[in-house]
TORTOR-252601 format. One record per residue (C-alpha): residue number from 1; residue in three letters; z, y, x. Coordinates in Angstrom, 3 decimals, always signed. Layout:
! residues N
+-----+-----+----------+----------+----------+
!   k !   r !        w !        v !        u !
+-----+-----+----------+----------+----------+
! NUM ! ALA !        Z !        Y !        X !
...
+-----+-----+----------+----------+----------+
***
This chain:
! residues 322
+-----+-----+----------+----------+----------+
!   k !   r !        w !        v !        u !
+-----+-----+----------+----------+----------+
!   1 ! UNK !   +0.000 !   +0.000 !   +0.000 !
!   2 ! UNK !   -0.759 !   +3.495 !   +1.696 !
!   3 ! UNK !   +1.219 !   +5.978 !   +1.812 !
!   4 ! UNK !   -0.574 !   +8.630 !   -0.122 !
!   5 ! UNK !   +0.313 !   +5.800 !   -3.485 !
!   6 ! UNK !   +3.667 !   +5.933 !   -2.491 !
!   7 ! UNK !   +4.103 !   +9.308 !   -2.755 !
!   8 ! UNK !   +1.829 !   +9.581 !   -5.644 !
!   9 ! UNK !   +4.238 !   +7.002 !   -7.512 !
!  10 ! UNK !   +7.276 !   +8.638 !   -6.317 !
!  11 ! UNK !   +6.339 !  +12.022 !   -7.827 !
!  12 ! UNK !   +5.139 !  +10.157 !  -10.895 !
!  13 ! UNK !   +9.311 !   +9.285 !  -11.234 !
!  14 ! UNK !  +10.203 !  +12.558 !  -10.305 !
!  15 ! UNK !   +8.749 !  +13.792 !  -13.094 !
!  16 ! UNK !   +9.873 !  +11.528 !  -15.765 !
!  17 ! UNK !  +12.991 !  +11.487 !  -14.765 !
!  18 ! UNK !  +12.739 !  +15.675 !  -14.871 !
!  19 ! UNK !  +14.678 !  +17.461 !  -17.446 !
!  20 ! UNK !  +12.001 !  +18.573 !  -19.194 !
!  21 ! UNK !   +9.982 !  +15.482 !  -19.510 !
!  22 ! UNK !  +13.725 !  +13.501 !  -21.256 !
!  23 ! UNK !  +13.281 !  +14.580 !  -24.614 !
!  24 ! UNK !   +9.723 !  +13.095 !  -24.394 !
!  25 ! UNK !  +11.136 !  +10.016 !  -23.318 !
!  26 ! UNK !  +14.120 !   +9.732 !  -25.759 !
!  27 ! UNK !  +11.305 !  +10.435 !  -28.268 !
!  28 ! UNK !   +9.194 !   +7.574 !  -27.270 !
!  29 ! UNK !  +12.033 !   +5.039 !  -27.459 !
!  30 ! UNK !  +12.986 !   +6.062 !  -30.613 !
!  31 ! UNK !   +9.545 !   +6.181 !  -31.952 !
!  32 ! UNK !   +9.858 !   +2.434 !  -30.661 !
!  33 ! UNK !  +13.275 !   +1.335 !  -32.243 !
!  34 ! UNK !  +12.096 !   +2.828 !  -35.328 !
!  35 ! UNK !   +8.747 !   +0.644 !  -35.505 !
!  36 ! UNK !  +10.638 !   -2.230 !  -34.588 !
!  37 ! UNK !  +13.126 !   -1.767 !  -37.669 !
!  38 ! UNK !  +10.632 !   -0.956 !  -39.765 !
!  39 ! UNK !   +8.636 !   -4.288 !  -39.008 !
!  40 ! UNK !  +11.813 !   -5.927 !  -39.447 !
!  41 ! UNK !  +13.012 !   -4.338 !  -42.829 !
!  42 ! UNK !   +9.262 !   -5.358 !  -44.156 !
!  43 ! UNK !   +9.907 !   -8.664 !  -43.297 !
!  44 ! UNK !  +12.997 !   -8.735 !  -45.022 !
!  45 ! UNK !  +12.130 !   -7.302 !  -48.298 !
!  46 ! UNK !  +11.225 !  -10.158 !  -50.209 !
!  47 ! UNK !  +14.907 !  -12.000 !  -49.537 !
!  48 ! UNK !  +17.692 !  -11.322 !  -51.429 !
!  49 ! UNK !  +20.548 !   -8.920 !  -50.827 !
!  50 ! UNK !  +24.007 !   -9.725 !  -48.898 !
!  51 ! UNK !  +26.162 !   -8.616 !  -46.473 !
!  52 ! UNK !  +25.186 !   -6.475 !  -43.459 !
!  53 ! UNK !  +24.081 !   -8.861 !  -40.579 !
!  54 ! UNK !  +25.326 !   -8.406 !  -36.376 !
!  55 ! UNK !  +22.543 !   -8.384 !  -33.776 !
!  56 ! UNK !  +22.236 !  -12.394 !  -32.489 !
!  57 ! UNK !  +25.316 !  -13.953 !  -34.567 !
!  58 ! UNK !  +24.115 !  -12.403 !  -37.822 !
!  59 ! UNK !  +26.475 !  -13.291 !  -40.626 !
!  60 ! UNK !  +28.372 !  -16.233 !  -38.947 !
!  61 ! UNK !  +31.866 !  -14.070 !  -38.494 !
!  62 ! UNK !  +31.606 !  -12.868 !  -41.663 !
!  63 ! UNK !  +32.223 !  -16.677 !  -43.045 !
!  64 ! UNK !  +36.086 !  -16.263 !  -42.876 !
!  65 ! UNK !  +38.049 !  -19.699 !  -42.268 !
!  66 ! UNK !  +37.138 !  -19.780 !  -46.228 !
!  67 ! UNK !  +33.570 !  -19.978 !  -46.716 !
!  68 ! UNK !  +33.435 !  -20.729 !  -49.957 !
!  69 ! UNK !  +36.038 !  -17.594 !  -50.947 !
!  70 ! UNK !  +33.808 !  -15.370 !  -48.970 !
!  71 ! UNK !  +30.988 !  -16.406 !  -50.884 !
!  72 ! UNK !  +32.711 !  -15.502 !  -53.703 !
!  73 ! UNK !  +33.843 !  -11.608 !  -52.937 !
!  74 ! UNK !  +29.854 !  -11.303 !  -51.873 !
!  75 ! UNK !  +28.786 !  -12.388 !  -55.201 !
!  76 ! UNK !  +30.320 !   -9.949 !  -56.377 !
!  77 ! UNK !  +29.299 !   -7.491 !  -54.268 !
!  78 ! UNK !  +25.651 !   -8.931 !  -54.057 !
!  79 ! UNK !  +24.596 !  -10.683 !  -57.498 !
!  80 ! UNK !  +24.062 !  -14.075 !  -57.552 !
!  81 ! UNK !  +21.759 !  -15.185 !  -54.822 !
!  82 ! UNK !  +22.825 !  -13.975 !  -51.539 !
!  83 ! UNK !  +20.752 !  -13.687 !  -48.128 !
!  84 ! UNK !  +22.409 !  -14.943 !  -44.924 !
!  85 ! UNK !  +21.483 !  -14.913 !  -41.267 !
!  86 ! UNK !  +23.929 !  -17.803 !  -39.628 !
!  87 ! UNK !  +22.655 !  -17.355 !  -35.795 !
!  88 ! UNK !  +19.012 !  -17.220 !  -35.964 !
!  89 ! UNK !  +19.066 !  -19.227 !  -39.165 !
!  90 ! UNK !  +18.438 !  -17.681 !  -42.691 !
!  91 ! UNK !  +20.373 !  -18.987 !  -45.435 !
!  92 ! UNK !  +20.313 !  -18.051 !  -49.150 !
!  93 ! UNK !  +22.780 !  -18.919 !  -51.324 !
!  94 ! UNK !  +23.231 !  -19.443 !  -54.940 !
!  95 ! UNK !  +26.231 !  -19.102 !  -56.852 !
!  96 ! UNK !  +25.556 !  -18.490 !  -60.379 !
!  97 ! UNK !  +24.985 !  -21.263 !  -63.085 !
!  98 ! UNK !  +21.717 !  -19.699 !  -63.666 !
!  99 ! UNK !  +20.743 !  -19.858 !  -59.681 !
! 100 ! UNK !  +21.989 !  -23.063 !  -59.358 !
! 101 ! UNK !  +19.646 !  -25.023 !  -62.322 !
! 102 ! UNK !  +16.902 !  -22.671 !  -60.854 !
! 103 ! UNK !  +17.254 !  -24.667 !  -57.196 !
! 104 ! UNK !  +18.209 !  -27.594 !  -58.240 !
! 105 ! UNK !  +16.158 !  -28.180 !  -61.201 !
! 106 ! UNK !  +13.335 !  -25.951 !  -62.119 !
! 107 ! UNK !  +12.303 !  -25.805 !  -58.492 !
! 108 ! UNK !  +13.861 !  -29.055 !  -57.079 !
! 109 ! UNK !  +10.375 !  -30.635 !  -55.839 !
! 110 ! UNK !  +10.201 !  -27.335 !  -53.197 !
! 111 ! UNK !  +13.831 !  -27.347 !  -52.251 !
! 112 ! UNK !  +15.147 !  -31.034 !  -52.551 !
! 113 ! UNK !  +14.277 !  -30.975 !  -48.270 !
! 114 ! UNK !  +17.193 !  -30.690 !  -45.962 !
! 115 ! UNK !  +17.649 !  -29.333 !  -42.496 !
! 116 ! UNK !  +18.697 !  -32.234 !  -40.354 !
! 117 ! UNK !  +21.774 !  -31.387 !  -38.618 !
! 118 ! UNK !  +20.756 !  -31.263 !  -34.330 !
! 119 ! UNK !  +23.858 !  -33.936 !  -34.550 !
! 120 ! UNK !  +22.455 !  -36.689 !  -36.550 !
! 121 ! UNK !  +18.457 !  -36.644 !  -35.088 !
! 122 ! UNK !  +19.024 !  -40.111 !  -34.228 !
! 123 ! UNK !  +16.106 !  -41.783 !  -32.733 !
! 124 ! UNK !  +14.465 !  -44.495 !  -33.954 !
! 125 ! UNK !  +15.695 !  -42.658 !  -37.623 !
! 126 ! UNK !  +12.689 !  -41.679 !  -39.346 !
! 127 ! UNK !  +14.583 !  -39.031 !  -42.183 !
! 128 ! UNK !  +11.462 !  -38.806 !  -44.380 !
! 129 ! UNK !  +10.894 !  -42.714 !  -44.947 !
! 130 ! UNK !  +14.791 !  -43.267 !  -44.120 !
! 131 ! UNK !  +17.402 !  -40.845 !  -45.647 !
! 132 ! UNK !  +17.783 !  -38.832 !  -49.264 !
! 133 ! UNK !  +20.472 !  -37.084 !  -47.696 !
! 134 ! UNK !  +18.491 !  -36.092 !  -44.650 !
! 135 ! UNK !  +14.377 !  -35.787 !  -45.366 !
! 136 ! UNK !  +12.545 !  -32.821 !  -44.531 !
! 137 ! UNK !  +10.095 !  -33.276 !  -47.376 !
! 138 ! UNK !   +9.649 !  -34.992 !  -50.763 !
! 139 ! UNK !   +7.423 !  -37.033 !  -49.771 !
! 140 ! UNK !   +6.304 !  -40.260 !  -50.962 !
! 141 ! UNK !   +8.702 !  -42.173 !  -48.868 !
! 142 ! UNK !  +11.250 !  -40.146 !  -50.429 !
! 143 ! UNK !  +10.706 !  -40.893 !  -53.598 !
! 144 ! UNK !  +10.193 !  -44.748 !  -53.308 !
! 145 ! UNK !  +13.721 !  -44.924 !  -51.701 !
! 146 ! UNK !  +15.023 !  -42.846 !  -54.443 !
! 147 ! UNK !  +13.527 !  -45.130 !  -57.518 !
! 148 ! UNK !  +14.958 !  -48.159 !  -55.372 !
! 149 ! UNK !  +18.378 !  -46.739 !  -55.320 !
! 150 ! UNK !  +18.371 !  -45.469 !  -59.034 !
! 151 ! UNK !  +16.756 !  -48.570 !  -60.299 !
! 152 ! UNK !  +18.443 !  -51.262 !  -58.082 !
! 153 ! UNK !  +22.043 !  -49.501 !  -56.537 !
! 154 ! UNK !  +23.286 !  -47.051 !  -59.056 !
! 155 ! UNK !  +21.754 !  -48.274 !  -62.157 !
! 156 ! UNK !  +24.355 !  -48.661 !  -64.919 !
! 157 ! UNK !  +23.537 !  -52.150 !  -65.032 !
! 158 ! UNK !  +24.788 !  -52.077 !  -61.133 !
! 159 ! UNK !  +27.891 !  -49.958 !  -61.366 !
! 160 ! UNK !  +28.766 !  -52.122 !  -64.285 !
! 161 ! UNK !  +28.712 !  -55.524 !  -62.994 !
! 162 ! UNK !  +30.859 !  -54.035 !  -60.032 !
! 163 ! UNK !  +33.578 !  -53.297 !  -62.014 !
! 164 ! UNK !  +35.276 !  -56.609 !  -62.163 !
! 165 ! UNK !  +34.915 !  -56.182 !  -57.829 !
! 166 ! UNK !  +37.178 !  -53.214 !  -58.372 !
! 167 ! UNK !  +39.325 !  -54.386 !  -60.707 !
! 168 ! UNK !  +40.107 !  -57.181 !  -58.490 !
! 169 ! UNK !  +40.400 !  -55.217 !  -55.314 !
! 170 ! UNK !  +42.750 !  -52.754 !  -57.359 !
! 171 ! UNK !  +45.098 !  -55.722 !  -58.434 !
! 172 ! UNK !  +45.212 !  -56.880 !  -55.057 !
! 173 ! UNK !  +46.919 !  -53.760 !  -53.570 !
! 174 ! UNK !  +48.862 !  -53.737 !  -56.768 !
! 175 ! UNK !  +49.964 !  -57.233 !  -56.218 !
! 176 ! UNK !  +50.787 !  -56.272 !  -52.331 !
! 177 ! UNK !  +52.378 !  -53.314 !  -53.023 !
! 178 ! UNK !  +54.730 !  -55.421 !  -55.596 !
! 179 ! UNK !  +55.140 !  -58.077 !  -52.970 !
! 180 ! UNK !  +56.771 !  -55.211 !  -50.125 !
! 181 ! UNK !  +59.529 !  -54.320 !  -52.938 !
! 182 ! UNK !  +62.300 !  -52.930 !  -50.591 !
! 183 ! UNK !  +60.294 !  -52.765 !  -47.722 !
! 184 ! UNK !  +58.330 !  -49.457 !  -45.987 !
! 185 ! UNK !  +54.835 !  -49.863 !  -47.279 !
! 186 ! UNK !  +52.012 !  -47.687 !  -46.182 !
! 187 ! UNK !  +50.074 !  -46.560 !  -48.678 !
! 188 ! UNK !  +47.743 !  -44.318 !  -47.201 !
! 189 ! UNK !  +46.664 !  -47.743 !  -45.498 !
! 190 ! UNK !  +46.657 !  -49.986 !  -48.406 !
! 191 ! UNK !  +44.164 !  -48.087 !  -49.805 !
! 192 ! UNK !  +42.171 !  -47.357 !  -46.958 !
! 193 ! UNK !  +41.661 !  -51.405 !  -46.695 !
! 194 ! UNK !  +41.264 !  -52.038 !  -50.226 !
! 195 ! UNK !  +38.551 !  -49.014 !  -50.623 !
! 196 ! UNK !  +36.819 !  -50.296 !  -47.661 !
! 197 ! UNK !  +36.726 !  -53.843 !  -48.773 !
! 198 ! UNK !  +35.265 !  -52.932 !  -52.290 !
! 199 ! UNK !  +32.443 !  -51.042 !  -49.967 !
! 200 ! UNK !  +31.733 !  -53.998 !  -47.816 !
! 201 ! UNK !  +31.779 !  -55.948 !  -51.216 !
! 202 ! UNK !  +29.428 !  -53.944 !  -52.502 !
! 203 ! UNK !  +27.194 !  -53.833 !  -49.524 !
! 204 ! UNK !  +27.816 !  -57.525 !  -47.812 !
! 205 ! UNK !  +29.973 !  -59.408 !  -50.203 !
! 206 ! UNK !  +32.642 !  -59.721 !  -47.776 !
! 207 ! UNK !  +35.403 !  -58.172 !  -47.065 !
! 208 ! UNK !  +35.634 !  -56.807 !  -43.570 !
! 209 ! UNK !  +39.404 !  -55.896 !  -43.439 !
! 210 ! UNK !  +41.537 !  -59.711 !  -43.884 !
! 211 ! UNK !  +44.392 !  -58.832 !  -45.808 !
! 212 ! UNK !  +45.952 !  -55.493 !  -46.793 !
! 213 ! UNK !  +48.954 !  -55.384 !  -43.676 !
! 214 ! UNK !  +46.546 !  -53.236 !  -41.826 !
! 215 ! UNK !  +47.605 !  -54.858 !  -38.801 !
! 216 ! UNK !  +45.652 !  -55.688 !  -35.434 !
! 217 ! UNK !  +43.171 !  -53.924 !  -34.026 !
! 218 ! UNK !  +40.570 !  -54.443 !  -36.403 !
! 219 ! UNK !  +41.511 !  -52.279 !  -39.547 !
! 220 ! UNK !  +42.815 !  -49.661 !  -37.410 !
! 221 ! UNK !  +39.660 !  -49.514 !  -35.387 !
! 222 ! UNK !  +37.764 !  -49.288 !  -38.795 !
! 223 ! UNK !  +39.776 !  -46.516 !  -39.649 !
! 224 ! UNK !  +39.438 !  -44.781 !  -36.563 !
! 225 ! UNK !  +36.188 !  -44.863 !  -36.374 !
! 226 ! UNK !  +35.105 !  -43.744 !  -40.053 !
! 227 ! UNK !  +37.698 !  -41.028 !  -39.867 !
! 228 ! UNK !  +35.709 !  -39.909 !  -36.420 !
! 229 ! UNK !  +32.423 !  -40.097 !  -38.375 !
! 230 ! UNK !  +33.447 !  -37.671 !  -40.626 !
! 231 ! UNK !  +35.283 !  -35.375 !  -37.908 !
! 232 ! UNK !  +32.302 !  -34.854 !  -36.193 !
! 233 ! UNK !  +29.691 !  -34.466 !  -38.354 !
! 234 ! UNK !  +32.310 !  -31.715 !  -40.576 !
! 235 ! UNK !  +32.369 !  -29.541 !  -36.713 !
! 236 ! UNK !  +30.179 !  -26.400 !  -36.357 !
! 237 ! UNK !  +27.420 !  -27.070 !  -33.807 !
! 238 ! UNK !  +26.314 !  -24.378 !  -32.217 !
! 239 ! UNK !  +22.510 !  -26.120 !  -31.829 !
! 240 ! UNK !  +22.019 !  -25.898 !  -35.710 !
! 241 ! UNK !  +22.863 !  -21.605 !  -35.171 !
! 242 ! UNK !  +20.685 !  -21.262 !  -32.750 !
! 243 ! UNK !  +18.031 !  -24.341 !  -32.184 !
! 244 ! UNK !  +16.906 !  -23.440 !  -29.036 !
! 245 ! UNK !  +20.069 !  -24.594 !  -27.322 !
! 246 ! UNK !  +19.712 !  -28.419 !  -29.355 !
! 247 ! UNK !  +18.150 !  -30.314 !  -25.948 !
! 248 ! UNK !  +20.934 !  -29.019 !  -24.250 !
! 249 ! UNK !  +23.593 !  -30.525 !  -26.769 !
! 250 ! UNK !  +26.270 !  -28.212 !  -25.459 !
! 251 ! UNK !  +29.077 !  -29.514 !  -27.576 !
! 252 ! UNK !  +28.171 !  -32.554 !  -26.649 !
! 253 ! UNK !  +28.379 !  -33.866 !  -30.428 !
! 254 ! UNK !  +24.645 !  -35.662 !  -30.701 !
! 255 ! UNK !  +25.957 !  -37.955 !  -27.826 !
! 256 ! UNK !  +29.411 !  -38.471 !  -29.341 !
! 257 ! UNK !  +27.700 !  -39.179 !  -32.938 !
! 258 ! UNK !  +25.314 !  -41.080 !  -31.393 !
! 259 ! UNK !  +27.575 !  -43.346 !  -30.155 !
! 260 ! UNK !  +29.897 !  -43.452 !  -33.156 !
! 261 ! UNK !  +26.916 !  -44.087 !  -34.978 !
! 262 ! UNK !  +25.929 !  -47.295 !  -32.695 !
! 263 ! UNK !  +29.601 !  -48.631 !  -33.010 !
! 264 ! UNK !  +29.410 !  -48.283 !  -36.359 !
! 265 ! UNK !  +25.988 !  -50.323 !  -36.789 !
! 266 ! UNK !  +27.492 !  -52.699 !  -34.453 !
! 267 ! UNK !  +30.032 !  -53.914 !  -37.050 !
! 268 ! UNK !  +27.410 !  -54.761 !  -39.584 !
! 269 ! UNK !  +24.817 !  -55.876 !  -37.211 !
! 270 ! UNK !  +26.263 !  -59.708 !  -36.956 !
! 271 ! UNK !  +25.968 !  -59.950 !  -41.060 !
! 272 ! UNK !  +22.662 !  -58.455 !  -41.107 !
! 273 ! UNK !  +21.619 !  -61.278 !  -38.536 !
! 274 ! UNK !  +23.209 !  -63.724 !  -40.163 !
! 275 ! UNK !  +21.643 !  -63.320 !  -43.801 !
! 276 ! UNK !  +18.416 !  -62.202 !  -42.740 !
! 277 ! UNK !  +18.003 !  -65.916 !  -41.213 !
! 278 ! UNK !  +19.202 !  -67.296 !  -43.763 !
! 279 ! UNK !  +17.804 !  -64.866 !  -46.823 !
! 280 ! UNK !  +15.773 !  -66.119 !  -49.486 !
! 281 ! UNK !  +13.858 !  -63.917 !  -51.868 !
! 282 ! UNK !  +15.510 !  -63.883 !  -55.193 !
! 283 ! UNK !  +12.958 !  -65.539 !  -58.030 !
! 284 ! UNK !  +13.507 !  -63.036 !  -60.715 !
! 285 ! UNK !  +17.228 !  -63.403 !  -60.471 !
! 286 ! UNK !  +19.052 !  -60.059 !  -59.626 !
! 287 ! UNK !  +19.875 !  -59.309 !  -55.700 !
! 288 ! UNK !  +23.775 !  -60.429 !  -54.816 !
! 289 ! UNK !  +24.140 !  -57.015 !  -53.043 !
! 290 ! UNK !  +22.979 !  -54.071 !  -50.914 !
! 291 ! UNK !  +21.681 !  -55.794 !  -48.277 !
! 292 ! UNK !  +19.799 !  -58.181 !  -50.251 !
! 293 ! UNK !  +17.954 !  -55.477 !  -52.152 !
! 294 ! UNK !  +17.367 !  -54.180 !  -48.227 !
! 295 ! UNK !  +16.331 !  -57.560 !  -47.466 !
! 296 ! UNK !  +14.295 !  -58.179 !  -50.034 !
! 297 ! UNK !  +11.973 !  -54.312 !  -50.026 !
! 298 ! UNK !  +11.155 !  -55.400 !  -46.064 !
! 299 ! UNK !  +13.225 !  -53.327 !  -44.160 !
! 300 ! UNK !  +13.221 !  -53.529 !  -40.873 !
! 301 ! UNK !  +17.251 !  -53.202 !  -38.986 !
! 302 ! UNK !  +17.255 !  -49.691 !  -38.452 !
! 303 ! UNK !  +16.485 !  -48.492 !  -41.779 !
! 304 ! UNK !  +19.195 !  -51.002 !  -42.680 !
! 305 ! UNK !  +21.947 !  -49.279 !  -40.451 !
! 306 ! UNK !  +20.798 !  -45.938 !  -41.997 !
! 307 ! UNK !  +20.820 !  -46.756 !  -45.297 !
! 308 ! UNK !  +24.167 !  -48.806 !  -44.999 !
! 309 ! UNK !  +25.869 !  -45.592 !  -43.296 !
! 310 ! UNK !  +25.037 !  -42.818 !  -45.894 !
! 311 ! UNK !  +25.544 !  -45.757 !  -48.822 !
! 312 ! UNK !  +29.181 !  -45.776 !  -47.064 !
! 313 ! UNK !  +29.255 !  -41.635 !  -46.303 !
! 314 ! UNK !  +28.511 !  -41.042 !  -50.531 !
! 315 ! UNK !  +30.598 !  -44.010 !  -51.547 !
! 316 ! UNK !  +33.461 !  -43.642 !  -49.556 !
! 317 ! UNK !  +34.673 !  -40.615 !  -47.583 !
! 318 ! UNK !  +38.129 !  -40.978 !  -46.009 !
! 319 ! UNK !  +40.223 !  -38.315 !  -45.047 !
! 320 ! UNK !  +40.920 !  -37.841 !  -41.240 !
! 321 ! UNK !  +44.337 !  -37.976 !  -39.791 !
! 322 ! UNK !  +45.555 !  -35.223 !  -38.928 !
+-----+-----+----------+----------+----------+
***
């Protein structure tokens, strides 16, 4: 570079950083922040009102250790469908009657799609063919799993011949609980086993938990590890806020779900092994259980762990010790 540039660009400096030439510059930046909020409120006309939002954590502090309370008080403030900015993630919220049967109703084929959690993208778990809690779109796949589980797992005709299961299961703590007259009896853990054996009933007509002392290492590793299931999956993750960050797994809950997940599958997997040798297709009778019906519509293991963990996360949801 020669020197006659040099002192060309240092006199270029000298000049805009002159007195004179500042209120040009302060002019030209706010000529610029004004475009750029301008772009910005155009883009956000068309969502709904809410609560002012903080540069890069939007909303998130205004979520109180109450969400649900704070959604209220905006409501209020707001009308009934509120606009949200959780990290860089919008979120609109109904909380009306009326906004409610709109979602979930009137427009349910548009917004029936979830946002999988960064936590539970486990591979080899295709959500759209896989999951009704968890599919990204309606699709086809979708719906065949939902006619299978409203025609063959929570058809009246289902619930109702599982009622004598939890009758019995029911009588058997009863009985137990009779049995321990005089004697400490935990009940949190009676019915922790007999919940979980009505499941497994349900779902491999067995009962996974011998005997309602809740002693050994087996029930209390059943416990522990459904009660960490739901502890982790309930904890904030900062890769669902801000999705950039979700290779980097910097709470480090996708490996620790992961391999609560893989423990979990590992209970089931011997039973899954065991009747798929020896399953045969029912001739027009009705499937024994769960993982007959499984059995029976060809799927393969994975969509059987899957299915067999969010049958257990909507039938039975424990609460963690503290």
């Amino acid at each position: 570079m020669s020197m006659a540039v040099v002192i060309h660009a240092a006199a270029v400096i000298e000049r805009m950083l002159n007195l004179s030439s500042l209120p040009l510059i302060l002019l030209a930046l706010l000529s610029a922040v004004y475009v750029i909020l301008s772009s910005s409120k155009k883009k956000a006309d068309h969502l709904p009102p809410g609560p002012r939002q903080w540069p890069i954590i939007g909303n998130i502090l205004h979520m109180g250790k109450l969400p649900h309370i704070s959604m209220a008080h905006y409501a209020k403030a707001h009308g009934p469908l509120i606009s949200l900015r959780l990290g860089s993630q919008l979120v609109i919220v109904g909380s009306s009657p009326e906004a409610a049967a709109e979602i979930l109703r009137t427009q349910d084929r548009f917004l029936s799609a979830r946002k999988i959690p960064s936590g539970m993208k486990y591979k080899h778990v295709d959500h759209d063919s896989m999951s009704l809690l968890w599919a990204t779109k309606c699709g086809e796949g979708w719906k065949n799993l939902r006619t299978l589980c409203r025609n063959e797992l929570f058809s009246g005709k289902a619930i109702e011949a599982q009622a004598s299961l939890r009758e019995k299961k029911v009588g058997e703590m009863v009985e137990y609980v009779r049995s321990r007259q005089g004697q400490v009896v935990s009940i949190g853990d009676s019915v922790f086993t007999t919940v979980f054996n009505t499941l497994t009933n349900v779902l491999f007509s067995k009962d996974f938990i011998n005997g309602l002392e809740h002693k050994g290492s087996a029930a209390g590793g059943l416990q522990s590890l459904t009660s960490r299931l739901v502890e982790l999956s309930a904890v904030p993750n900062v890769a669902d806020f801000y999705p950039i960050f979700a290779g980097l797994d910097p709470q480090r809950l996708y490996a620790r779900l992961t391999k609560t997940y893989e423990a979990a599958c590992a209970l089931w997997a011997p039973h899954i092994r065991e009747r798929r040798e020896t399953h045969v297709p029912a001739a027009g009778g009705d499937p024994q259980d769960f993982l007959d019906v499984f059995l029976e519509n060809g799927f393969d293991d994975h969509q059987i762990n899957w299915l067999l963990m969010k049958e257990k996360d909507m039938l039975f949801v424990p609460n963690p010790k503290p």
